[in-house]
N, C-alpha and C positions, 0 to 999 in steps of 0.2 A: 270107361274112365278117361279114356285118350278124347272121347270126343268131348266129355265137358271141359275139358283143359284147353281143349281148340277155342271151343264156343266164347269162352273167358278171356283168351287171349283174343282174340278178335272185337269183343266187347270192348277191351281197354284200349287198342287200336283205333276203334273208330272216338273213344271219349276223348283218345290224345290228338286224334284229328279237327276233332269240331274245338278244343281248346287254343290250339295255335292260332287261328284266325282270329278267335277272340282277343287275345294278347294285340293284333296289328290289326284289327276294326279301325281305331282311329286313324293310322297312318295310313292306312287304305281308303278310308273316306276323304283324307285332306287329298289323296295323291287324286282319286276319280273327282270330287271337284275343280281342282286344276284342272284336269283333261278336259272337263266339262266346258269349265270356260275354256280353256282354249278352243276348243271346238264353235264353241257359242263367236268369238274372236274371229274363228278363219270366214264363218260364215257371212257372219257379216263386212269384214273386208271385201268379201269375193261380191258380193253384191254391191259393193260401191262403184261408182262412174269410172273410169281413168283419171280424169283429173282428184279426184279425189283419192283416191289409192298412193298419187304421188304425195300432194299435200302430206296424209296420214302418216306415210312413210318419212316424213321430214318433221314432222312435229312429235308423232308419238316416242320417237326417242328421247330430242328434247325434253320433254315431259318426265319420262321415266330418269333423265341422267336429274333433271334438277329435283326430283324424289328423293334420289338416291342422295345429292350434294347437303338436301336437307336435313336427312338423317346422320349422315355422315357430321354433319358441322354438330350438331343437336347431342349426340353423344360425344363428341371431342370438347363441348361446354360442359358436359354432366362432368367428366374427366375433370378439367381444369376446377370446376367447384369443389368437385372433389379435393383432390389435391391441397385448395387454396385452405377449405374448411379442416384439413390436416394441418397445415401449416400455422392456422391460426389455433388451432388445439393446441398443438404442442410448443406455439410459444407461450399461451397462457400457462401452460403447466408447469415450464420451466421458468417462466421468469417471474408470475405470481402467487404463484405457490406454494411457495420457497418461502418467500417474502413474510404469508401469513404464517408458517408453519416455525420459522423463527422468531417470529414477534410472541405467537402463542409462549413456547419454551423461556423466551427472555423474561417474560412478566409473572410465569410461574414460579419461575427462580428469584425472583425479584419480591413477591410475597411470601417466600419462604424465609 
């Protein structure tokens, strides 16, 4: 009886092994394709000329900062509409809203 208790416990062991990796599949396929390209990246840099290695080195930053500046501006506009789209919400609510919500009451009482 000690051995089928073994065999069980070792079963559920190996189901809670093969489970984990399922849970972080994706995060392990995003992380190995990054690898990949980086890889795919180094090699092809190392096969380039000297002069070209410099170039690459001077632009491909470039490149990635004005990525970045584009994103960066791009959600600081989503931001600002945001905001502006609040602001005009809530001046209509308060200042026209009111307005009909009064007139409605006045007229009610007015035909009574």
């Amino acid at each position: 009886m000690n051995n089928y208790n073994n065999n069980n416990f070792k079963k559920k062991s190996e189901v809670d092994e093969g489970y984990v990796p399922n849970l972080l599949n994706p995060l392990s396929n995003i992380f190995k394709s990054l690898q990949g390209f980086y890889y795919q990246f180094l090699k092809w840099f190392q096969e380039l000329p000297q002069w070209a290695k410099i170039i690459s080195l001077i632009i491909i930053p470039l490149f990635i900062i004005k990525i970045l500046e584009a994103i960066i501006s791009l959600v600081s506009l989503l931001i600002t509409i945001a905001v502006f789209g609040g602001v005009i919400y809530i001046g209509y609510k308060f200042l026209f809203l009111p307005n009909y919500s009064e007139t409605g009451t006045d007229e009610s009482k007015k035909q009574k």
